[in-house]
C-alpha positions in Angstrom: -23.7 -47.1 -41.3 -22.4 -48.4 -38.0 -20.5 -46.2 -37.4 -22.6 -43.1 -38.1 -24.7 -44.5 -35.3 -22.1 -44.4 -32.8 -20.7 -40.8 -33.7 -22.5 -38.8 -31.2 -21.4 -41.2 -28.6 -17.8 -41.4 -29.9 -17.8 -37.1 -29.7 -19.0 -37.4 -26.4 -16.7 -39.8 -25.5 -14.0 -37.6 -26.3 -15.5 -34.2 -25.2 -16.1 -35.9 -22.1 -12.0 -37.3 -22.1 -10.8 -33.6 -23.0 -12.5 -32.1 -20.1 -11.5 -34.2 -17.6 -7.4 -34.4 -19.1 -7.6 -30.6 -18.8 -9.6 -30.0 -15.9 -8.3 -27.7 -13.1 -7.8 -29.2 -9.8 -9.9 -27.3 -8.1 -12.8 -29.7 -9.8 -11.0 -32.2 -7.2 -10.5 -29.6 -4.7 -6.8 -30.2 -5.2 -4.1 -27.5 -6.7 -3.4 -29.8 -9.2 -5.2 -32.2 -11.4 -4.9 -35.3 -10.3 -5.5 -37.6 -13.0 -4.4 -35.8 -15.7 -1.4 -37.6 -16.4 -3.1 -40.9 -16.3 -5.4 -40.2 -19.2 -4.3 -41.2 -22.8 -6.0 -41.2 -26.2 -5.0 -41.5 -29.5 -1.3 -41.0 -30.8 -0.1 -40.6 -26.9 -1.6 -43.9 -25.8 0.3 -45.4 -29.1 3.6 -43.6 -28.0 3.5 -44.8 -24.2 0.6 -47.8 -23.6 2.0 -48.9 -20.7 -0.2 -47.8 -17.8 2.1 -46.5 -14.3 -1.0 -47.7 -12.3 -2.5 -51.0 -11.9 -6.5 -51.3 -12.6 -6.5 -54.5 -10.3 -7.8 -56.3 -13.5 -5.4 -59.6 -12.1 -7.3 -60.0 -8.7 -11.2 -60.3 -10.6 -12.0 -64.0 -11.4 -9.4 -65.5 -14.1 -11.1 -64.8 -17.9 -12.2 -67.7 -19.7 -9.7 -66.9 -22.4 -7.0 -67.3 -19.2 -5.9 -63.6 -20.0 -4.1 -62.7 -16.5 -3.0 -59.0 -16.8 -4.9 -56.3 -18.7 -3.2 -55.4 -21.7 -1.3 -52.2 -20.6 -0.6 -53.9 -16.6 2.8 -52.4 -15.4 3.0 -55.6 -13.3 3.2 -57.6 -16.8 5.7 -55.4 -18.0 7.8 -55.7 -15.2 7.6 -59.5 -14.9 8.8 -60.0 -18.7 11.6 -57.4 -17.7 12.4 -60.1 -15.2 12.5 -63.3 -17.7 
């Protein structure tokens, strides 16, 4: 029932995610799209979760669960690499 609810928003969601992936870059006024290899959903978020930007999640105020890094930080992956 829930989840009925939220279909329209979940289609949009993805519409929304398909258009900008595929988007020329003249929507940017760029030759290339910018962002489009940044943008992952689905199978090729599962295959390679690690972001290759950081989202600056480490510099807001700590989380009360003391969660420093976001979950895909490329900063936390290299730090492990380092232990």
């Amino acid at each position: 029932m829930l989840f009925s609810s939220c279909r329209p928003l979940i289609e949009r969601l993805n519409s929304d995610f398909h258009f900008l992936k595929n988007a020329s870059g003249s929507l940017f006024n760029l030759t290339e799209n910018p962002i489009k290899h940044y943008l992952k959903i689905g199978e090729e978020l599962k295959l390679n979760p690690c972001r290759q930007t950081c989202c600056m999640y480490y510099k807001i105020e700590k989380d009360v669960e003391g969660i420093d890094y976001c979950g895909n930080c490329p900063i936390k992956s290299k730090l492990t690499k380092l232990v």
